[in-house]
Biopython code that builds the backbone (N, CA, C, O; Angstrom):
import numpy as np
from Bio.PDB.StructureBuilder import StructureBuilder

atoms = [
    (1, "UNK", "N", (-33.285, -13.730, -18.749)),
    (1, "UNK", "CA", (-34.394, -12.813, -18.952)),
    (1, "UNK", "C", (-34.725, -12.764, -20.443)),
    (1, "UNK", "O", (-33.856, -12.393, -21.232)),
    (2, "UNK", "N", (-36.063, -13.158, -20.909)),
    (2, "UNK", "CA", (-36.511, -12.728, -22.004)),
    (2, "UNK", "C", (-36.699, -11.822, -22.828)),
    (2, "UNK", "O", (-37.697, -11.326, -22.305)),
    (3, "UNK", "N", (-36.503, -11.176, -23.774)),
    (3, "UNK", "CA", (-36.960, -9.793, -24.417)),
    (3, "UNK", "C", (-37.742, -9.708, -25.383)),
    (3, "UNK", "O", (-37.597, -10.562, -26.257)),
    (4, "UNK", "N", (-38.696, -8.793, -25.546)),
    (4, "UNK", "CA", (-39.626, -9.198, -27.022)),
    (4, "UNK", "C", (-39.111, -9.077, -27.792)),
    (4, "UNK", "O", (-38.288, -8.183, -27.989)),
    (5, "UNK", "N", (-39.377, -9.819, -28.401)),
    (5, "UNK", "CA", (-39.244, -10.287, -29.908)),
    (5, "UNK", "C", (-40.185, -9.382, -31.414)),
    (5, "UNK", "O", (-41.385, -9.433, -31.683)),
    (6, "UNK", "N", (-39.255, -8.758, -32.009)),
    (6, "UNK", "CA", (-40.301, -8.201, -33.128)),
    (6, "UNK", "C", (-41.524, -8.654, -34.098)),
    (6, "UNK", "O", (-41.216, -9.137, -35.188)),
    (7, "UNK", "N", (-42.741, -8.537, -33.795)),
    (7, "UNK", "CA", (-43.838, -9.232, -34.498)),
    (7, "UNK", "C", (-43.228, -8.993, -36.361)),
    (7, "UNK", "O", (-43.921, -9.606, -37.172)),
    (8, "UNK", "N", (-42.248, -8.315, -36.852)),
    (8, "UNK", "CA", (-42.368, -8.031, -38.074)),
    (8, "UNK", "C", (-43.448, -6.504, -38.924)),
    (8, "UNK", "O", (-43.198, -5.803, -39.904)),
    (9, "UNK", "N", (-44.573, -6.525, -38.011)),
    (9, "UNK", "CA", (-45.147, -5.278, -38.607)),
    (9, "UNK", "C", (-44.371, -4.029, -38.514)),
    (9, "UNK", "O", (-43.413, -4.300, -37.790)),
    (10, "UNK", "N", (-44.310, -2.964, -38.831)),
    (10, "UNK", "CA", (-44.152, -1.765, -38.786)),
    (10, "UNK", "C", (-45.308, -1.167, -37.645)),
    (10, "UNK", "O", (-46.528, -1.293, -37.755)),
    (11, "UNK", "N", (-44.671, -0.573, -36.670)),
    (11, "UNK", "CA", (-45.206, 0.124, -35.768)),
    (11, "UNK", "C", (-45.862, 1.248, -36.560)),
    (11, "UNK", "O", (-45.271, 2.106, -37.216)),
    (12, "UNK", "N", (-47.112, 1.116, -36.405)),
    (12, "UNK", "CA", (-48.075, 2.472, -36.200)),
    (12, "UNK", "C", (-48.144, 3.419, -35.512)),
    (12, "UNK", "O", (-48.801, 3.246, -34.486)),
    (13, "UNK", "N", (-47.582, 4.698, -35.707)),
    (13, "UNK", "CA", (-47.634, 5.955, -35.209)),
    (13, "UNK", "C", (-48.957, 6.752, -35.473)),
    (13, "UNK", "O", (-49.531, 6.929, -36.548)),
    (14, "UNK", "N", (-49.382, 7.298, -33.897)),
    (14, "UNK", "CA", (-50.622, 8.068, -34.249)),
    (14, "UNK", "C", (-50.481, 9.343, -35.174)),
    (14, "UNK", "O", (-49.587, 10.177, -35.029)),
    (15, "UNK", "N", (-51.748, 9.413, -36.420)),
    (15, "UNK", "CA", (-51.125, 10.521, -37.271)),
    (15, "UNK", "C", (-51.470, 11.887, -36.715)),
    (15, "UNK", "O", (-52.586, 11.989, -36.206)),
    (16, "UNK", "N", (-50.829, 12.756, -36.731)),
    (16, "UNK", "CA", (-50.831, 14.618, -36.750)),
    (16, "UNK", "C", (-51.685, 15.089, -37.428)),
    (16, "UNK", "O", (-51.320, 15.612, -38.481)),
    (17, "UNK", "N", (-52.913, 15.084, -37.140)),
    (17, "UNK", "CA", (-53.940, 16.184, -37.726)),
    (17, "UNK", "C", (-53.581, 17.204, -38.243)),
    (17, "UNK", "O", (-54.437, 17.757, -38.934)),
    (18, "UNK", "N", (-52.068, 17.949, -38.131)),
    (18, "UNK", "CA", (-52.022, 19.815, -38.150)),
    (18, "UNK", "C", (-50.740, 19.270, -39.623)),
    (18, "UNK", "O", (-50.144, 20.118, -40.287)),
    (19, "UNK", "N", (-50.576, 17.797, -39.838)),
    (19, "UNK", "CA", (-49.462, 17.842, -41.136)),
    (19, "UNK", "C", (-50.564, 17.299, -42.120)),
    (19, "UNK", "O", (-51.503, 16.516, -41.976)),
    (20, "UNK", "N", (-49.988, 18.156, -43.365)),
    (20, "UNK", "CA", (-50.650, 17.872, -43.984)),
    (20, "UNK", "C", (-49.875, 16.962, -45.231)),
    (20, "UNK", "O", (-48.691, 17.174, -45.490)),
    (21, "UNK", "N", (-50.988, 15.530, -46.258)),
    (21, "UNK", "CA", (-50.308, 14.701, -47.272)),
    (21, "UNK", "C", (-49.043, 15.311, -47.660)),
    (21, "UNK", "O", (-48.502, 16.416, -47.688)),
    (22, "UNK", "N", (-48.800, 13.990, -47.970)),
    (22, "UNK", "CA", (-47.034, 14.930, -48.555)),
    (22, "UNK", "C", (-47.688, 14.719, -50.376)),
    (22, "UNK", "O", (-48.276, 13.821, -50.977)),
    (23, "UNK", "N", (-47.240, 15.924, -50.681)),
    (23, "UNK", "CA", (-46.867, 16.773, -52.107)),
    (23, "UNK", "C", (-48.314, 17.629, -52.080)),
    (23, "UNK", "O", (-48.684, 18.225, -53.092)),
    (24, "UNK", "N", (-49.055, 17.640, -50.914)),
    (24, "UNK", "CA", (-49.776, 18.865, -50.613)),
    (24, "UNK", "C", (-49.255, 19.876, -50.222)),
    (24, "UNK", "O", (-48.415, 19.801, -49.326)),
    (25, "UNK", "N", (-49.652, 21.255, -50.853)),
    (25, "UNK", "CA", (-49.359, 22.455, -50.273)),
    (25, "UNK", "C", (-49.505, 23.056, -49.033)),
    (25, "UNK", "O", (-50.690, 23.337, -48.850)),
    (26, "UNK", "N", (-48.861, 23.339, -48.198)),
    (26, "UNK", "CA", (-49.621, 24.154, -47.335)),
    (26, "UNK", "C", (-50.366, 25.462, -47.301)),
    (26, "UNK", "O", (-49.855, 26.485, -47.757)),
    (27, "UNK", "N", (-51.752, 25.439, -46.683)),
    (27, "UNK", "CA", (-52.327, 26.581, -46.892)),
    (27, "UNK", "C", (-51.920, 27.936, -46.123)),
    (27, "UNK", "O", (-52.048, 29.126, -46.411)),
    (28, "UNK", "N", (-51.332, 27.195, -44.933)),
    (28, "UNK", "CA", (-51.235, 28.520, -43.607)),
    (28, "UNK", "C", (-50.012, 28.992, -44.484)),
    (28, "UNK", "O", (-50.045, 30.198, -44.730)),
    (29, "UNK", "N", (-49.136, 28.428, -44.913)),
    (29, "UNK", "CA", (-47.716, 28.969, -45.188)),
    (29, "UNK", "C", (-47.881, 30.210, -46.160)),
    (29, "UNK", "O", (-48.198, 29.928, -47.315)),
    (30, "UNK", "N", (-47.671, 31.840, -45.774)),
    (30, "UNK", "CA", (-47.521, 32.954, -46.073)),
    (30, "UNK", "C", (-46.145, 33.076, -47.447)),
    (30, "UNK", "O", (-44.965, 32.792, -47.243)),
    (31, "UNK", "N", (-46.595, 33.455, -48.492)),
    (31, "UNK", "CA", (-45.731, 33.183, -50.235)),
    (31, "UNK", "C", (-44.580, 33.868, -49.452)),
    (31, "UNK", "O", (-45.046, 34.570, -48.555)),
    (32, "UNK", "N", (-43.651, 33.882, -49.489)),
    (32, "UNK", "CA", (-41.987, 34.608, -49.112)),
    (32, "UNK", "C", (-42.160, 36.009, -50.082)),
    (32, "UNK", "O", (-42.543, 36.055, -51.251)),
    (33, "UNK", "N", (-41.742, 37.137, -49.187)),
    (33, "UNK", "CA", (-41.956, 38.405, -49.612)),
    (33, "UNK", "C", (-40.276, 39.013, -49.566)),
    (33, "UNK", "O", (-39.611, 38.975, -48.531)),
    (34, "UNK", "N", (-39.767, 39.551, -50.840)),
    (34, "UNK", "CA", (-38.110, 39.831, -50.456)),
    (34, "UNK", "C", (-38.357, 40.738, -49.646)),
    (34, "UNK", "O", (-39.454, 41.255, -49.435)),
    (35, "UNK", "N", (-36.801, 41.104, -48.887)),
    (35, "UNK", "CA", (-36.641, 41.186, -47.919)),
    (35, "UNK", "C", (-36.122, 42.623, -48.503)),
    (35, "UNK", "O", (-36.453, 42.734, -49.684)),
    (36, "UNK", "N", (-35.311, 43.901, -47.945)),
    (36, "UNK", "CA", (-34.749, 45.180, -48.593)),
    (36, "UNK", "C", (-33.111, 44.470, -48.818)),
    (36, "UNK", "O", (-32.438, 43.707, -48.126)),
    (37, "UNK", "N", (-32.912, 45.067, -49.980)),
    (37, "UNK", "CA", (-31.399, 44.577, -50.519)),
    (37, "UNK", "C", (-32.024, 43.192, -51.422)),
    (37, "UNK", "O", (-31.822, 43.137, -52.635)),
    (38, "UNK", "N", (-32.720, 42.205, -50.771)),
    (38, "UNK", "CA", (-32.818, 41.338, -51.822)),
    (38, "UNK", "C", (-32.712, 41.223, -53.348)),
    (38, "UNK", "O", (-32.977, 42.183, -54.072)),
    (39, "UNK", "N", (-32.437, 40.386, -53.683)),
    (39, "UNK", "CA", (-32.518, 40.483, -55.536)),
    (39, "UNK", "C", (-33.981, 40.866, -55.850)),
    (39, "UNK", "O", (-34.624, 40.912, -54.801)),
    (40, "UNK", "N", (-34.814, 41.191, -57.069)),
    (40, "UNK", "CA", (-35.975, 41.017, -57.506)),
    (40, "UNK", "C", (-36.366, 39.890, -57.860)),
    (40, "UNK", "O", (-35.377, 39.520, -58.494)),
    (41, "UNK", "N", (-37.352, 38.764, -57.939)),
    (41, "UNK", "CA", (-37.566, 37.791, -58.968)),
    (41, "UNK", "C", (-37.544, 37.991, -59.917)),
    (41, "UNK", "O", (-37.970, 39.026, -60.429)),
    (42, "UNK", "N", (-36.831, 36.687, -60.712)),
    (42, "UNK", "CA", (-36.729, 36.532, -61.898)),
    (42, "UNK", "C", (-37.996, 35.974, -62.793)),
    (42, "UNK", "O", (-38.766, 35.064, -62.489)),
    (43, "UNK", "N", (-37.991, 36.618, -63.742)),
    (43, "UNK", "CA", (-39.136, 36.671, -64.835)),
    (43, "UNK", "C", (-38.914, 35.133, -65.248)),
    (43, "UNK", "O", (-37.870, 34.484, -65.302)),
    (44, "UNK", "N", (-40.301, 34.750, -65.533)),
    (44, "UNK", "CA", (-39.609, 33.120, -66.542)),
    (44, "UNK", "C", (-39.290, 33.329, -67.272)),
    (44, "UNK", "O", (-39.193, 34.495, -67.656)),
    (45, "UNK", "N", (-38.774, 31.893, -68.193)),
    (45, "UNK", "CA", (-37.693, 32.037, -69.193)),
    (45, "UNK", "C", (-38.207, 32.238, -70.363)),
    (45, "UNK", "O", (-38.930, 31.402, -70.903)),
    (46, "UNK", "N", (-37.835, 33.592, -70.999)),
    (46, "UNK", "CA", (-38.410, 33.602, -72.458)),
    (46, "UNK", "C", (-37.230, 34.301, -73.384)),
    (46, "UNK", "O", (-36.417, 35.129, -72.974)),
    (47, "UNK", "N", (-37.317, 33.826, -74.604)),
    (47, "UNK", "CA", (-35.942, 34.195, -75.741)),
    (47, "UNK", "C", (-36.171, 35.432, -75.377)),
    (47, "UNK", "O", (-35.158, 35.888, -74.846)),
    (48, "UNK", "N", (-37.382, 36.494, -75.432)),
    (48, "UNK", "CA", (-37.738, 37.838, -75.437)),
    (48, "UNK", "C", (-37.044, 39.000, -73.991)),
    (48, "UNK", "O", (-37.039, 40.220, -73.824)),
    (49, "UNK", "N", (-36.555, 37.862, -73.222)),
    (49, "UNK", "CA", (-35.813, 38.672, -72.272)),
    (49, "UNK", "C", (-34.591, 38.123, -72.361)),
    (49, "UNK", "O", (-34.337, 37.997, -71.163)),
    (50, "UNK", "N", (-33.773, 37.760, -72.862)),
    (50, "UNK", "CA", (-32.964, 37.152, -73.067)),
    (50, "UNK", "C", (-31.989, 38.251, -73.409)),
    (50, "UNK", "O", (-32.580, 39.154, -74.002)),
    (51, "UNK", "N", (-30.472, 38.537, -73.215)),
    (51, "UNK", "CA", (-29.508, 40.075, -74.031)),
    (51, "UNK", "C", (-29.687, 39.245, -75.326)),
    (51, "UNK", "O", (-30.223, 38.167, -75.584)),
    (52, "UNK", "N", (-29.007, 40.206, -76.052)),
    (52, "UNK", "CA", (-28.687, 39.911, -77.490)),
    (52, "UNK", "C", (-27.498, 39.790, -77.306)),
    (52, "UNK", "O", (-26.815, 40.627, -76.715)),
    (53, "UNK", "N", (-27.022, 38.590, -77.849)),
    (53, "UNK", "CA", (-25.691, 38.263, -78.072)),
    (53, "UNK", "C", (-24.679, 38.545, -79.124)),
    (53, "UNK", "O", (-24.230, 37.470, -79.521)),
    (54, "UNK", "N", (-24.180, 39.477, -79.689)),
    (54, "UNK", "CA", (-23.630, 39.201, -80.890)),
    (54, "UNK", "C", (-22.599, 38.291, -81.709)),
    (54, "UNK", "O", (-21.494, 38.053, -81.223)),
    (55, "UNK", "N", (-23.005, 37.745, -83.062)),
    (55, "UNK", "CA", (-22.587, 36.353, -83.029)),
    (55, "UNK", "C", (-21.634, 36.626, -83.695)),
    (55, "UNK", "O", (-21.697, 37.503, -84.556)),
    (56, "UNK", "N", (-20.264, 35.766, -83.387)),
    (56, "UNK", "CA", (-19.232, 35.945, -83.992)),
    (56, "UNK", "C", (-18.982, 35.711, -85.942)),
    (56, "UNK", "O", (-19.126, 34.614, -86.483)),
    (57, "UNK", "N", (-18.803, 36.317, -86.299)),
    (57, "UNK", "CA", (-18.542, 36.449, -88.016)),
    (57, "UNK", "C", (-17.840, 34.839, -88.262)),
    (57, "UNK", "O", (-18.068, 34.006, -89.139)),
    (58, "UNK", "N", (-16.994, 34.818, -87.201)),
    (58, "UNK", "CA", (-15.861, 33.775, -87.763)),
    (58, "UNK", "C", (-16.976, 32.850, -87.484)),
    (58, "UNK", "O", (-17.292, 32.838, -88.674)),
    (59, "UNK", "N", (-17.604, 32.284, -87.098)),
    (59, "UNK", "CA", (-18.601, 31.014, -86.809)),
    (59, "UNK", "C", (-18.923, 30.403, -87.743)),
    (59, "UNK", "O", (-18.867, 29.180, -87.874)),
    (60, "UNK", "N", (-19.382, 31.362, -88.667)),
    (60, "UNK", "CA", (-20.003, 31.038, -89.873)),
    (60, "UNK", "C", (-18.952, 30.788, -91.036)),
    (60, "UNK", "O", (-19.350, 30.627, -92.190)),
    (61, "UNK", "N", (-18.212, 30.773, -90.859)),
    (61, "UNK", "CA", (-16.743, 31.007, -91.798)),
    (61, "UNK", "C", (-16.799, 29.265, -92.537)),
    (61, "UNK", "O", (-17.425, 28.530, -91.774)),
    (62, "UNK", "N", (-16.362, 28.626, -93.624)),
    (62, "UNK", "CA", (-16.419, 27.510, -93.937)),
    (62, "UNK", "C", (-14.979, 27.323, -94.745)),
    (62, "UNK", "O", (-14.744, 27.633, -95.912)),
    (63, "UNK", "N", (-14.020, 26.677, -93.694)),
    (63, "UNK", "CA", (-13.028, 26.030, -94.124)),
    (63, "UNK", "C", (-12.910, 25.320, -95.559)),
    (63, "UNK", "O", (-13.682, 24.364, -95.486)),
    (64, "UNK", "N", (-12.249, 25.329, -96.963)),
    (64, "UNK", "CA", (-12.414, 24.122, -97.753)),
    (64, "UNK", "C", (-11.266, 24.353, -98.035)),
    (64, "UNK", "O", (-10.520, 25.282, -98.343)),
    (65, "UNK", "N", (-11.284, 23.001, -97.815)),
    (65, "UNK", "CA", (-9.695, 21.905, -98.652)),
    (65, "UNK", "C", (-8.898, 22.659, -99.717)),
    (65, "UNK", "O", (-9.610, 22.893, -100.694)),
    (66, "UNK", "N", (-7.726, 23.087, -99.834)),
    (66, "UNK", "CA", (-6.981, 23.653, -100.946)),
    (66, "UNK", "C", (-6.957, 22.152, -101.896)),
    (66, "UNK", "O", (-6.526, 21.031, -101.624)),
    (67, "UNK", "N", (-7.719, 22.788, -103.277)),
    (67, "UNK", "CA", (-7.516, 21.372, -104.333)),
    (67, "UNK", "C", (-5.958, 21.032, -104.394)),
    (67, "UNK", "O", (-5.011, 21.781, -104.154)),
    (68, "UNK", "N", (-5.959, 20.077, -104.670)),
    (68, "UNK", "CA", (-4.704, 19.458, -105.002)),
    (68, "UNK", "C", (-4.439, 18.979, -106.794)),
    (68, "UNK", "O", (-5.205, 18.399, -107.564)),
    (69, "UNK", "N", (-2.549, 19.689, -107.079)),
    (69, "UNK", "CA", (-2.458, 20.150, -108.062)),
    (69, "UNK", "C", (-2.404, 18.429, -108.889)),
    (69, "UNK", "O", (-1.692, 17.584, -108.347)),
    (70, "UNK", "N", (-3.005, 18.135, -109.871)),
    (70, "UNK", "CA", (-2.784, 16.800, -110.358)),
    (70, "UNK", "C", (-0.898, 16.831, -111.363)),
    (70, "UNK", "O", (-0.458, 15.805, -111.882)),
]
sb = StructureBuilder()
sb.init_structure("model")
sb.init_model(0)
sb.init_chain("A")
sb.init_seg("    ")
for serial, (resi, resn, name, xyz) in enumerate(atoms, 1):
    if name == "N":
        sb.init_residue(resn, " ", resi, " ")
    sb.init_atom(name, np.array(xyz, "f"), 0.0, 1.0, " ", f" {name:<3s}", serial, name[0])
structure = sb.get_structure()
């Protein structure tokens, strides 16, 4: 018994009218609303919300070589 044999093309699937291009947005899709208990969103990133860190004294400190006695 014979079996077909693959022509090599890639089978064509009929396309879905209701999907839309890929790296298109969807329009129907409703933005996600938190939920109670959820976290809040986070603000973008700016130095201005950022804590203040306080910087350690020693950081700045500059090691030098004890001269050597000739």
């Amino acid at each position: 018994m014979a079996t077909a044999q693959p022509t090599g093309e890639p089978r064509n699937f009929p396309e879905d009218e209701s999907m839309d291009p890929v790296g298109e947005p969807y329009p129907e899709q409703e933005p996600l609303t938190p939920e109670p208990g959820d976290d809040p969103p986070h603000p973008p990133f700016s130095p201005d919300n950022e804590p203040d860190i306080p910087q350690d004294p020693e950081a700045e400190r500059v090691v030098s070589p004890e001269p050597l006695d000739p």
